[in-house]
Structure formats: structure tokens, C-alpha cells
N, C-alpha and C positions, 0 to 999 in steps of 0.2 A: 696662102703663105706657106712654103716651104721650110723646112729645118733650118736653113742659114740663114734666112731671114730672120727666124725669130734669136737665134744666136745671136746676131748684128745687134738685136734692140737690146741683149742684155749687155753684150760687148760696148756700144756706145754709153749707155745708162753707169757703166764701171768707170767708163772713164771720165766722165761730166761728174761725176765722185771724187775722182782719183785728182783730178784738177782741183774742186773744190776743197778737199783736202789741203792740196798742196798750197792755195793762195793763202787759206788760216795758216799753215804752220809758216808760212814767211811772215803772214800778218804777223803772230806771239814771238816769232825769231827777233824783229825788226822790234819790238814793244819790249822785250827783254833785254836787248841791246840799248836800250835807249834809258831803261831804269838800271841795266849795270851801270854805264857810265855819270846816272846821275848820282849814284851810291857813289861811286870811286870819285865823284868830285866837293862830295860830301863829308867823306871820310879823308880828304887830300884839305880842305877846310878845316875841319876839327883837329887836323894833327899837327898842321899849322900853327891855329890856336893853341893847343898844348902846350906845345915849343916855345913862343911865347911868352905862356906864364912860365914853366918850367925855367928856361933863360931868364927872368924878370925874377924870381924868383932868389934864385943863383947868385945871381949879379947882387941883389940887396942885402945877400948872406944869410937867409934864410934859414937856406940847408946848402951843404956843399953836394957838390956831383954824385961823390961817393956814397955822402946820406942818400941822397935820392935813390940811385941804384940798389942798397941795401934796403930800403922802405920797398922797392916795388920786387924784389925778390922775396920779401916777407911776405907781400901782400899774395905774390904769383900761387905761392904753396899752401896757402892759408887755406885755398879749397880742398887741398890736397892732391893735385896734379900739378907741377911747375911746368907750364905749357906756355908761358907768356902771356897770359890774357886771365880774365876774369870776367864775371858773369854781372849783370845790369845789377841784379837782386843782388849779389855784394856791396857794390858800389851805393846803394840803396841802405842797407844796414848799416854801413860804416858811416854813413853821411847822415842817418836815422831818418829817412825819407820813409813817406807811407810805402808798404807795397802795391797795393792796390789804389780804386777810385773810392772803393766804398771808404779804407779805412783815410782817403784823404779828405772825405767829410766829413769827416768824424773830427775829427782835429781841427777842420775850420770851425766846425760846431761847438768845438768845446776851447776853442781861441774866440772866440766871441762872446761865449757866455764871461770873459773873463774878464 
């Protein structure tokens, strides 16, 4: 076997790689694209929902529009960054949800003893 021979075997072995390669990353491309869109149909759900109560809410006199907006500008800045959003574990405090699993058995455990 001559020098380019043995070349040829590492040049084909690169590329039976380079292929390989390339079908997983379309595999994860294709698998990613398929959990973005099931998020954005998820999130296009829930905002819905919102809306919904928000509007139901409104409508029964609840809070007026205004309140609303002034409640979630308070809530925006309460972390300390007015960025339009808020973090789970807010959302979890205000509402007194456990934060974790452990401390949610805790609470069923001592909702029973009662």
C-alpha cells in the first residue's frame, strides 16, 4: 500500500464522520423545531386563557383595565427589574404555593394530620 492509499482510508473514514455528524445535527435541528413550535402553541394556549379570565374578570367589575395594568406594573418591578415578566418562584410566593416537592409534602402531611 502506497501513501495515498493509506490517505484515501483516512479521507473516506472523515467523511463517513462528517456525514454522520451531519444527519444527528438535522436529527436535533428537526427535534428542536418541533418542541419550539410545541412551546409557542402552548404559550399561544395559556395567553388565551389569560385573556379570558382577564376579560371575565373586567366585564363582572372586578378591577377595571386601569387597576389591572397598575397591579401588573407593581408586580413587574417588585423583583426589581421592570422588564415585563416575572419569575415562577414569584408567582409561587404571592399565591403561597410550596416551592419545592419536598416542602409540598410537608403540607399535605400536616393537612392531614388536621
Amino acid at each position: 500500500m502506497d501513501m495515498l492509499d493509506i490517505m484515501e482510508l483516512f479521507d473516506s473514514d472523515y467523511d463517513s464522520i462528517d456525514r454522520k455528524v451531519e444527519k444527528n445535527t438535522a436529527i436535533m435541528a428537526r427535534s428542536q423545531a418541533r418542541n419550539t413550535k410545541a412551546l409557542k402553541n402552548e404559550i399561544g394556549s395559556i395567553t388565551l386563557i389569560l385573556l379570558a379570565l382577564i376579560k371575565s374578570l373586567i366585564d363582572r367589575g372586578i378591577f377595571t383595565h386601569e387597576e389591572f395594568c397598575i397591579i401588573i406594573k407593581e408586580l413587574d418591578v417588585d423583583d426589581g427589574i421592570r422588564d415585563g415578566k416575572t419569575s415562577i418562584n414569584k408567582l409561587k410566593s404571592i399565591l403561597n404555593f410550596p416551592k419545592n416537592k419536598h416542602n409540598k409534602r410537608m403540607i399535605r402531611k400536616k393537612s392531614k394530620k388536621k
